[in-house]
N, C-alpha and C positions, 0 to 999 in steps of 0.2 A: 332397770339399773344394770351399770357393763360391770362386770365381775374380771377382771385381767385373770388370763392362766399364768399358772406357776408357769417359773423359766422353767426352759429346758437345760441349761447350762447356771450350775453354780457354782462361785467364786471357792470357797473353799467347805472342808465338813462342818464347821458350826452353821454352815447356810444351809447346809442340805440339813442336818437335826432339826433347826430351829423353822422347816420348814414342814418337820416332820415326813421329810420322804427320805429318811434311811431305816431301811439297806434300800440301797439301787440296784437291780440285776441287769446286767448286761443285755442289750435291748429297749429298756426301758428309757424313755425321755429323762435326762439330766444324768446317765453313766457315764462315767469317765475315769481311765482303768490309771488318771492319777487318784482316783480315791479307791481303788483297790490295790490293796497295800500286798495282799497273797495273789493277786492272779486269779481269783476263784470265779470269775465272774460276778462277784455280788460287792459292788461297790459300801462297804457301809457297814462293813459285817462286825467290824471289833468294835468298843467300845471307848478305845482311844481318845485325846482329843488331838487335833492337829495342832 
């Protein structure tokens, strides 16, 4: 059976939550420093919702 990988680029934060891959650190497949809101490197880090 084919299993698709998670993207690596997600449309906005409730995609990335709902995919269960937040936080994103910098590096990591699907970071993008528009979901890092401080700069910190760690996409995903507040609690916020978009």
């Amino acid at each position: 059976m084919y299993i698709a990988p998670e993207p690596s680029t997600y449309a906005n934060c409730s995609a990335v939550r709902a995919a269960g891959g937040a936080p994103i650190y910098a590096g990591q497949p699907g970071y993008s420093q528009k979901f890092d809101r401080d700069g910190d490197g760690i996409a995903m880090s507040d609690t916020r919702p978009n």
